[in-house]
Backbone as CSV, one residue per row, in Angstrom:
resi,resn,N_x,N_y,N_z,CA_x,CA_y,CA_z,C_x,C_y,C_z
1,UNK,-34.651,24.482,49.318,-35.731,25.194,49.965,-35.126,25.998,51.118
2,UNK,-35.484,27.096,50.742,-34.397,28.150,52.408,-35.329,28.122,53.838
3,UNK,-34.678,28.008,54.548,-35.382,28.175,56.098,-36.800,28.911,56.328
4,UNK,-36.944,29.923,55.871,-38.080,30.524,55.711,-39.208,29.896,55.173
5,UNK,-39.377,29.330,53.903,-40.505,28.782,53.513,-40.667,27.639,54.227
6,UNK,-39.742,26.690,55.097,-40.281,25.689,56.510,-40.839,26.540,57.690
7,UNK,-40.392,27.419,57.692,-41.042,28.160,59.304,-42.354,28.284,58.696
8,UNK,-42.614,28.759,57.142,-43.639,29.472,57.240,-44.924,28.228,57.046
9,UNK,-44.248,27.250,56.235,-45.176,26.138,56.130,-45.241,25.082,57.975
10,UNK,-44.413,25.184,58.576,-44.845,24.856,59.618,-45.696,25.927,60.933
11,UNK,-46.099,27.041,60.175,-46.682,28.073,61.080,-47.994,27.764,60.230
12,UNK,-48.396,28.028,58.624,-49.424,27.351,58.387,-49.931,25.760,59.020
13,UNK,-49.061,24.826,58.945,-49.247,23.656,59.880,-50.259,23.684,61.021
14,UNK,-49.367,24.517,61.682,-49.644,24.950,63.257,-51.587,25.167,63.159
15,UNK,-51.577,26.597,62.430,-52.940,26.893,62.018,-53.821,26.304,61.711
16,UNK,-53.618,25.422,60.928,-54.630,24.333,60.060,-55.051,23.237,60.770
17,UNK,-54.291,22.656,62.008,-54.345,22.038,63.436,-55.059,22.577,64.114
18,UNK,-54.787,23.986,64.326,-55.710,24.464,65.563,-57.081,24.391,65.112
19,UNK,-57.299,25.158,63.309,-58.740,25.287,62.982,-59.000,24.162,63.501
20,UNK,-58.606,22.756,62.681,-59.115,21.846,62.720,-59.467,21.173,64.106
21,UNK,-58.771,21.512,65.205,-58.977,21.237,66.542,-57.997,20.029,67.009
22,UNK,-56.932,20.243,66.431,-56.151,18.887,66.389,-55.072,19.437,67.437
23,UNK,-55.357,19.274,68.450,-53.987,19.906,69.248,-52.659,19.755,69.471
24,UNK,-52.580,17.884,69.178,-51.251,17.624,69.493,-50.646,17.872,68.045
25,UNK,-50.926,18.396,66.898,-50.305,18.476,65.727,-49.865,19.962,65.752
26,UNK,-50.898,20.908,66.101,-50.729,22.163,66.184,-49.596,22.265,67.459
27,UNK,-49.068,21.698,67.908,-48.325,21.642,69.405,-46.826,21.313,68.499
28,UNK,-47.289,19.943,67.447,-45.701,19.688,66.861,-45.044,20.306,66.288
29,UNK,-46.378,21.355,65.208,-45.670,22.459,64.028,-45.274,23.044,64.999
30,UNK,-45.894,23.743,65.709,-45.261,25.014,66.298,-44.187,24.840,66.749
31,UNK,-43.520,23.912,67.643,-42.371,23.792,68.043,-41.373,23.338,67.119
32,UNK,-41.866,22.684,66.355,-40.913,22.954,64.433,-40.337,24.032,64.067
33,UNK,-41.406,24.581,64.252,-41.424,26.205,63.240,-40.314,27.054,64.613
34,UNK,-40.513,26.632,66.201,-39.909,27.565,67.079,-38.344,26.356,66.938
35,UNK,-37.913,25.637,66.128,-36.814,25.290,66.555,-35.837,25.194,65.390
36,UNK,-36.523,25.689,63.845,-36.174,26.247,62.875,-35.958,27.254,63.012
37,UNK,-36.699,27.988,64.074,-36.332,29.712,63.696,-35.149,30.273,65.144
38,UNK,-34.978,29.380,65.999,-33.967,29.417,66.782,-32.796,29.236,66.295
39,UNK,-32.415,28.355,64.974,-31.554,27.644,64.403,-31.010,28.365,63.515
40,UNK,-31.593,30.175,62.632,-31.640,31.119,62.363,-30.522,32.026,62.955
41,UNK,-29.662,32.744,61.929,-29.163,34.424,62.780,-30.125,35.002,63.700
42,UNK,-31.323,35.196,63.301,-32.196,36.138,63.738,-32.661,35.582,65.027
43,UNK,-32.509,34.296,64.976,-33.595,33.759,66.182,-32.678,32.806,67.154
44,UNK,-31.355,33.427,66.861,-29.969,32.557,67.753,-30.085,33.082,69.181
45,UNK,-30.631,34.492,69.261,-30.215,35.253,70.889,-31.905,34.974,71.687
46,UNK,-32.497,34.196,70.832,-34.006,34.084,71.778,-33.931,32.699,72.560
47,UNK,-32.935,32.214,72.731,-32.995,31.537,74.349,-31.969,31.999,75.273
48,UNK,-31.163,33.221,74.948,-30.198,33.865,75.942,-31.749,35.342,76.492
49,UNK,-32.431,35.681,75.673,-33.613,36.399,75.482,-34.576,35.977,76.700
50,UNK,-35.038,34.891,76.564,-36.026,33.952,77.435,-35.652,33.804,78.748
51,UNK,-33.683,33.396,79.053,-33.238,33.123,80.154,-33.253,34.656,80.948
52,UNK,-32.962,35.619,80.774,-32.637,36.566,80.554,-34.071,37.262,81.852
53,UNK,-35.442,37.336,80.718,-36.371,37.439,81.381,-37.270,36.729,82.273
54,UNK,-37.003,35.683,82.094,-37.186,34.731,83.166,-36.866,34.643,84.932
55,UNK,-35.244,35.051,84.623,-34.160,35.763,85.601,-35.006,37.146,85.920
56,UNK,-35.261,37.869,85.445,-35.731,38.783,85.519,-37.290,39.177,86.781
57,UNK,-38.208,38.043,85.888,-38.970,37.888,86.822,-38.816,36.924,87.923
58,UNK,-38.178,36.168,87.862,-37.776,35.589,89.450,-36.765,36.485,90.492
59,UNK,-36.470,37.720,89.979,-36.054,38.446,91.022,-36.786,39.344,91.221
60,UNK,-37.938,39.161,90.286,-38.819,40.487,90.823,-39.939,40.053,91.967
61,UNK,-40.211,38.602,91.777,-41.087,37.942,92.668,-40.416,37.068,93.933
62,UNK,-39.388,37.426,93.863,-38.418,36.825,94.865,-39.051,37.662,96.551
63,UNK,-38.950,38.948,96.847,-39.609,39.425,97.866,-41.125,38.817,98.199
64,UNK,-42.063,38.075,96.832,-43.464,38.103,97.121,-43.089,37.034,98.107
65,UNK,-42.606,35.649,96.553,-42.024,34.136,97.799,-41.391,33.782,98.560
66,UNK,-40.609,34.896,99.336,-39.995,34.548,100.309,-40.156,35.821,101.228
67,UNK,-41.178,35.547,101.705,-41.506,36.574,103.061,-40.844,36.654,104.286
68,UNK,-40.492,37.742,104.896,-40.271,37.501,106.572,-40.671,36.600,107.272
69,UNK,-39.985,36.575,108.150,-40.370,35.178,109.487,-41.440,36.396,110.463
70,UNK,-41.866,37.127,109.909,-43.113,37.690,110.575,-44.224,37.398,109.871
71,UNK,-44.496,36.723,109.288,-45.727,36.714,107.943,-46.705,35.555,108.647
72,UNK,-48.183,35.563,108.797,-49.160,35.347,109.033,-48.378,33.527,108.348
73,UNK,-49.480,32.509,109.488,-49.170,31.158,108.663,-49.977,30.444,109.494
């Protein structure tokens, strides 16, 4: 069975949880399906991806959280 038809049956998973309202199941596929498809060529650079923008926005909000020693308190 190739990688693909598990992502895709654990993304149906995922779905069939949520209809059903089952959260912690829809919580397990999905992170199945996100740790099959990390495990992938395609899906090898999406936690250098994640770190990346993450970094990204903590230097963009870096001026909000750390204000001058003039700032109202």
């Amino acid at each position: 069975m190739s990688i693909g038809v598990l992502i895709f049956f654990a993304i149906v998973g995922a779905a069939v949880c949520a209809k059903a309202r089952v959260a912690g199941g829809a919580i397990v596929f999905a992170l199945a399906a996100l740790v099959l498809f990390i495990g992938t060529p395609a899906g090898a650079g999406l936690p250098g991806v994640v770190s990346d923008f993450l970094s990204t926005v903590s230097q963009a909000s870096e001026p909000i959280t750390h204000s001058g020693t003039g700032a109202a308190g």
